[in-house]
C-alpha positions as CSV (number, residue, x, y, z in Angstrom):
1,X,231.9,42.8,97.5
2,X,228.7,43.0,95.2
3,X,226.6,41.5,98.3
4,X,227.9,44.6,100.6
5,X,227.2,47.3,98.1
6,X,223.8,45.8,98.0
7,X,223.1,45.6,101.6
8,X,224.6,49.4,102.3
9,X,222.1,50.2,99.5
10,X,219.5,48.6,101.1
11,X,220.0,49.8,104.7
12,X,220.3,53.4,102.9
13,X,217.1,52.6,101.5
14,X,214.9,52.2,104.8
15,X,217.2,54.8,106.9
16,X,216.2,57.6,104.8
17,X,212.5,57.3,106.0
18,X,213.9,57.6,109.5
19,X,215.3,61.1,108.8
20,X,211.9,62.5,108.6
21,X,210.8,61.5,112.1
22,X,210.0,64.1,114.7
23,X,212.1,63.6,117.6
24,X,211.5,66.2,120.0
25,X,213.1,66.4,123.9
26,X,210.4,67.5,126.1
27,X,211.0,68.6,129.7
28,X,208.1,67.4,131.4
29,X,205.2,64.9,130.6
30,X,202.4,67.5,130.7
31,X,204.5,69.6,127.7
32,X,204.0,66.6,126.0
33,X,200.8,65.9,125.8
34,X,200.1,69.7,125.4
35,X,202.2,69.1,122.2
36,X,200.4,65.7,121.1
37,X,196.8,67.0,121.8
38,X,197.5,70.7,119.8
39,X,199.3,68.8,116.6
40,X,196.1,66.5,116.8
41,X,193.6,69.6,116.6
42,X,195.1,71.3,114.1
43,X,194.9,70.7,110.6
44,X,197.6,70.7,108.2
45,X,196.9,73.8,105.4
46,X,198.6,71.0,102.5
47,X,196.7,67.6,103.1
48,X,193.1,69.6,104.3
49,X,192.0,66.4,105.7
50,X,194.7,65.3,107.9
51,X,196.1,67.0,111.5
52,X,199.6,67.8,111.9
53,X,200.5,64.7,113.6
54,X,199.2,62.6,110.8
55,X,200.4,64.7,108.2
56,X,203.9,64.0,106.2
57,X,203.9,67.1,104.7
58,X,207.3,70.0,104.9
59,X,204.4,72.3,105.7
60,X,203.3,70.3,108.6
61,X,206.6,69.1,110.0
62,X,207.2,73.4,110.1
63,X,204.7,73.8,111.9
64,X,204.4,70.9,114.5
65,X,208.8,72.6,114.8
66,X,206.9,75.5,115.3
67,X,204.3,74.5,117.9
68,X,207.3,72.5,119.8
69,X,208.9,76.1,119.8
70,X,205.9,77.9,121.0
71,X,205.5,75.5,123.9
72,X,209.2,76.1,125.1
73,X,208.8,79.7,125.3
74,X,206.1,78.6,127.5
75,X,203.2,79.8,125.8
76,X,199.8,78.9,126.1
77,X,197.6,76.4,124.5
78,X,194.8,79.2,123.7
79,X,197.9,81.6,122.7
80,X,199.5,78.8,120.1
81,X,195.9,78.3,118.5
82,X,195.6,82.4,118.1
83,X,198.9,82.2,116.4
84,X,198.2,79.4,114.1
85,X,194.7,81.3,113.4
86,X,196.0,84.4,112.6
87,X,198.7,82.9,110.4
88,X,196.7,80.5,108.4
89,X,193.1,81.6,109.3
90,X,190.6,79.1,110.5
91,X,190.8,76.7,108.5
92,X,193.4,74.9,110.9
93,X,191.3,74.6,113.0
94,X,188.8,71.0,112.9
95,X,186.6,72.9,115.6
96,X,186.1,76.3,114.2
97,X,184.8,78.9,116.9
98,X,181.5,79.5,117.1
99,X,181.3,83.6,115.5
100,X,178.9,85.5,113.2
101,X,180.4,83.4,110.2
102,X,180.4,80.4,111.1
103,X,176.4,80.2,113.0
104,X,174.9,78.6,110.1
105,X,178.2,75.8,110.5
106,X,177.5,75.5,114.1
107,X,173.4,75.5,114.4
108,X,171.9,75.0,110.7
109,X,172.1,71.2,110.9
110,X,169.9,71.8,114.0
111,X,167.8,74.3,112.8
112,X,166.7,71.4,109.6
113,X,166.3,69.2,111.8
114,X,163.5,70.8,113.4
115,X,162.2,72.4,110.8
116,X,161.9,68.6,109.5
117,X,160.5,67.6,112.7
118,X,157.6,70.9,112.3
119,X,156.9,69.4,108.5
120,X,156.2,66.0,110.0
121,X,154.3,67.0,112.7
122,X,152.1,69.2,110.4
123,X,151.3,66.5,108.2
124,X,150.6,64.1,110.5
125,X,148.1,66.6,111.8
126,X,146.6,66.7,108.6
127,X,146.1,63.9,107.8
128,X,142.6,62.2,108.8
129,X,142.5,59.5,110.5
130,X,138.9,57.3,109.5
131,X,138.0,54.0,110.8
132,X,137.1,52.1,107.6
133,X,134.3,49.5,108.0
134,X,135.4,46.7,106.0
135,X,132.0,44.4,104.7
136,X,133.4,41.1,103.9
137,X,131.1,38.8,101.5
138,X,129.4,35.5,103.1
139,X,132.5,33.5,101.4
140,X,134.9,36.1,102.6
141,X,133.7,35.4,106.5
142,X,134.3,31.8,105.9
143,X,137.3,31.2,104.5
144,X,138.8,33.8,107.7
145,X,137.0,31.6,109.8
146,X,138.9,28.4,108.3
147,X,141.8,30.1,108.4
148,X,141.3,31.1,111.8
149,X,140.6,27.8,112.8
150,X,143.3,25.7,111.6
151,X,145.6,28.2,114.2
């Protein structure tokens, strides 16, 4: 009897994890990857650092329900992002949209790089080049030219 408590204990144990599983019924192939590429792009609000399909969080498990839901009313990709934009704002997005707030995010790693590349090239420029005549001493010359000759 003790042995059978423990191993309904046990089993209890592991099949609780299984309760949080996802287990949506899609009706065609191309609904599911819409669903598995749009949980993948957006970002959970909780974890900041992990998409919805990585994420364990209630919040996230809501909303990958709620993306499922928005794809069986048939909605469309662009119209699921808009929602989860205006709900949560852009920060569920990994690849914000390129507007007035977000230009220096988009184009100032660009725009130091060049500006880099302008410094270098400017200093290059600057910088003389001279031919240095080097006057080696009689002992100088002949210890290159032993060294040169046991090559």
């Amino acid at each position: 009897m003790k042995y059978l408590i423990i191993t309904v204990l046990f089993l209890l144990t592991f099949s609780i994890s299984a309760w949080e599983t996802d287990t949506y019924v899609f009706h065609d192939e191309v609904t599911e990857i819409r669903y598995k590429t749009l949980v993948k792009e957006l970002r959970c609000p909780k974890c900041q650092n992990q998409n919805l399909a990585d994420s364990n969080s209630p919040i996230a498990a809501d909303l990958r329900r709620e993306v499922f839901e928005l794809l069986e009313q048939g909605k469309s990709d662009g119209e699921i992002v808009n929602f989860m934009v205006k709900r949560y704002g852009e920060f569920v997005l990994y690849r914000p949209q390129v507007s007035s707030l977000t230009y220096v995010l988009w184009f100032g790693p660009a725009l130091l790089l060049l500006i880099g590349v302008i410094v270098v090239v400017q200093i290059l420029r600057k910088k003389p080049v001279e031919k240095e005549t080097v006057v080696l001493s009689e002992e100088q010359k002949n210890k290159l030219a032993q060294i040169l000759k046991d090559k």
